[in-house]
Phi, psi and omega in degrees: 000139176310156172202157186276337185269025198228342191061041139311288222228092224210138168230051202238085194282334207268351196259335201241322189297304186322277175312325165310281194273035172258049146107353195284146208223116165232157198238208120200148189256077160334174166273350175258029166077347186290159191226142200236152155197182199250104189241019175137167180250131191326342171293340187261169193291187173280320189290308199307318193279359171268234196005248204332303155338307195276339179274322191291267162002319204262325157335286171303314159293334160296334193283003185320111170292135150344311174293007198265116188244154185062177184327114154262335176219118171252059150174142202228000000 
């Protein structure tokens, strides 16, 4: 469903079309810590959906807080 905290729904399009096709990479985080994305479509190849995987991965890991102690990611 659209939603306004998700930017579905929004009335600044040119602004958001712009962040699409550079790349923008969204996620979302359940309460038990599991993390859901998108890494590609059945249309694309295995290197294409191994690149995305692997740009999603590297991501997370920059996004680490510093303050952030022990295993930040056990499964992949």
């Amino acid at each position: 469903m659209p939603n306004p905290k998700t930017g579905t729904v929004t009335f600044e399009v040119e602004s958001v079309i712009k962040n699409i096709k550079a790349g923008q990479v969204e996620f979302r985080a359940d309460k038990l810590g599991n993390l859901q994305s998108a890494v590609g479509k059945v249309s694309f190849d295995g290197d294409k959906i191994h690149d995305n995987a692997n740009e999603l991965l590297q991501t997370l890991i920059k996004m680490k807080p510093s303050s952030s102690k022990g295993i930040y990611l056990q499964k992949f």
